[in-house]
C-alpha positions in Angstrom: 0.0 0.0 0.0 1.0 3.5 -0.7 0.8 7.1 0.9 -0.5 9.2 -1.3 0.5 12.1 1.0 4.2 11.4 0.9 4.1 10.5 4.7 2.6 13.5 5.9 2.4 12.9 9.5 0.8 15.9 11.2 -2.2 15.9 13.3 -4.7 18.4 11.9 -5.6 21.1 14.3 -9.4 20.3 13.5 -8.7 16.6 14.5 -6.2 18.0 17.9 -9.7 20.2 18.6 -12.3 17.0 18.4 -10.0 15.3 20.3 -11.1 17.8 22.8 -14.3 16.7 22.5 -16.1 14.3 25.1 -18.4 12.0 23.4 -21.6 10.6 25.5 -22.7 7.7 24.4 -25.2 6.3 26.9 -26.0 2.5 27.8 -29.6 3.1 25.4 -27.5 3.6 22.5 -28.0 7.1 22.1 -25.2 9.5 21.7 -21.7 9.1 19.4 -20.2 6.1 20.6 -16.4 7.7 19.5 -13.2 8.5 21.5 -10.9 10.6 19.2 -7.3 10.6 19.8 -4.9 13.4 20.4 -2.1 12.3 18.2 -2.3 9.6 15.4 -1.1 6.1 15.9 2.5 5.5 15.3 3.4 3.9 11.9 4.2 1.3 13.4 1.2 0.2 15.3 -0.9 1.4 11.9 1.1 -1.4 10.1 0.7 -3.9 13.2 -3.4 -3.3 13.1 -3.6 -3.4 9.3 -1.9 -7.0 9.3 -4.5 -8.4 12.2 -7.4 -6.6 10.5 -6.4 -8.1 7.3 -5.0 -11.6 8.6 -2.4 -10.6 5.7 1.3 -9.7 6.9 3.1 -8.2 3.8 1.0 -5.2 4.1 2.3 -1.7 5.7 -0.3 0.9 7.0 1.3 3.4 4.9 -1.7 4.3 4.2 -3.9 4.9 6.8 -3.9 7.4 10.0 -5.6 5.8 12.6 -7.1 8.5 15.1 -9.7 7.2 16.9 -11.9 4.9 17.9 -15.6 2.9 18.9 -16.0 1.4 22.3 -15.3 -2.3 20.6 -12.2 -1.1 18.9 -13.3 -0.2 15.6 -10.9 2.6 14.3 -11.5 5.8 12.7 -8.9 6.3 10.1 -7.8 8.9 7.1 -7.1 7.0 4.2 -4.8 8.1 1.8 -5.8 7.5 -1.2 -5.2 10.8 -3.2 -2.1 11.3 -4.6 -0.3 14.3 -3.5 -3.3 15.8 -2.3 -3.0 16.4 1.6 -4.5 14.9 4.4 -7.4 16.9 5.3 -8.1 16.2 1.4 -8.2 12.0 1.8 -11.6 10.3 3.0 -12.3 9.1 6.1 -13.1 5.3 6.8 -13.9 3.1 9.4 -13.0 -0.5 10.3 -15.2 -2.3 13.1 -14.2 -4.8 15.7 -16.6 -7.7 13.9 -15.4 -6.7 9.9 -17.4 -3.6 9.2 -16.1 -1.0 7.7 -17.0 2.0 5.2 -16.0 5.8 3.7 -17.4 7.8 6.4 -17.0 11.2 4.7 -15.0 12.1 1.5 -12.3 14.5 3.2 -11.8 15.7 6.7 -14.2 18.7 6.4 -17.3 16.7 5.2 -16.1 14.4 8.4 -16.6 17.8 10.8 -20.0 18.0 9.9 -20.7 14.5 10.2 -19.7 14.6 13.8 -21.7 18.1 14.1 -25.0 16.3 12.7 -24.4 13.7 15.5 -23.5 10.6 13.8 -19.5 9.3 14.4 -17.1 6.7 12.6 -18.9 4.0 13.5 -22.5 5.3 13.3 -21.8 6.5 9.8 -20.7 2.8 8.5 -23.7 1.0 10.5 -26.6 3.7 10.6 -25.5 5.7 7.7 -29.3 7.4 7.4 -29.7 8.0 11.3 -31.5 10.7 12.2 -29.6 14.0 12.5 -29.1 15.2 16.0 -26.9 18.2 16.2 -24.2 18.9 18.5 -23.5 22.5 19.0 -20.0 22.1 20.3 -19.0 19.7 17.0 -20.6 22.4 14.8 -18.4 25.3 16.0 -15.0 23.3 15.5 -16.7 22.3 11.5 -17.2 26.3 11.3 -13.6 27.0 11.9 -12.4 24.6 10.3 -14.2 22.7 7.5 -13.8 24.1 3.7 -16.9 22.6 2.6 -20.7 23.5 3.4 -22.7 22.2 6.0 -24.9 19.2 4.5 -27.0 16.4 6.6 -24.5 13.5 7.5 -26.5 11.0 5.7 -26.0 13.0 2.1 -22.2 13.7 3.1 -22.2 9.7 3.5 -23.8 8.5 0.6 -21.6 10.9 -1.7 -18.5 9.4 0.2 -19.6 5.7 -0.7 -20.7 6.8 -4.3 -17.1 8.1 -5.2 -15.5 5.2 -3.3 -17.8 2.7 -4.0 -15.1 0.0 -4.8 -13.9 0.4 -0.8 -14.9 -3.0 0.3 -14.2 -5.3 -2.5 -10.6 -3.4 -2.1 -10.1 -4.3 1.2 -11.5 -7.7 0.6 -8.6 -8.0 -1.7 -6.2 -7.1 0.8 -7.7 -9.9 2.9 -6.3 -13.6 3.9 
């Protein structure tokens, strides 16, 4: 696998903001069961997750930047996929604990107002049409941040999947 970014690194301050961010998710269900991280996983332990995820151990993480994740372990990743475009410019995906995974949002700033219409990593890959519930807090980071317009998460999510829709047969190719 390659980075399209060249290796670029560097936590986005919109991501180092979220990060800020206390999630509620309550034992009903309701809420954004997410807990971003403040810095993104080492290359290293991208590569290590990628091989267990995928059963297949040639593969580097190169291309990923996991930063953050579900209550079961599912991680929230950027996927660089765009050559030499940078990283707030690659889609977002997910990868569930039990084999799920999906785009969650075409580039970082579609992924701020997923967050801001209350839907995270996870809910975006399993409950991709859920009912918007706004979070005031998540809004005002997208408005600083985010270089694309405020949409509902479910149209942000369904134009993520339509311009990657070949996401899961390609990571059922990378797959032992």
């Amino acid at each position: 696998m390659t980075d399209a970014t060249g290796g670029d690194r560097r936590f986005p301050p919109a991501l180092a903001e979220v990060a800020g961010v206390e999630f509620e998710y309550g034992e009903d269900g309701e809420g954004v069961d997410f807990e971003p991280y403040d810095a993104f996983d080492s290359a290293e332990e991208t590569t290590d997750w990628l091989r267990s995820w995928t059963g297949n151990r040639e593969l580097d993480g190169g291309a990923y930047r996991l930063f953050g994740q579900d209550g079961t372990g599912g991680l929230a990743a950027i996927w660089c996929v765009r050559p030499g475009r940078p990283l707030a410019e690659q889609p977002v995906v997910f990868f569930g604990s039990e084999g799920e995974r999906g785009v969650v949002a075409a580039n970082l700033s579609d992924f701020l107002w997923v967050l801001a219409d209350g839907s995270g990593p996870q809910e975006a890959v399993e409950y991709p049409d859920l009912k918007a519930r706004p979070n005031a807090t998540l809004a005002e980071i997208a408005e600083r941040h985010a270089t694309t317009g405020r949409r509902p998460a479910a149209e942000i999510i369904a134009e993520a999947r339509a311009e990657f829709a070949t996401f899961d047969e390609d990571i059922d190719a990378l797959c032992r």
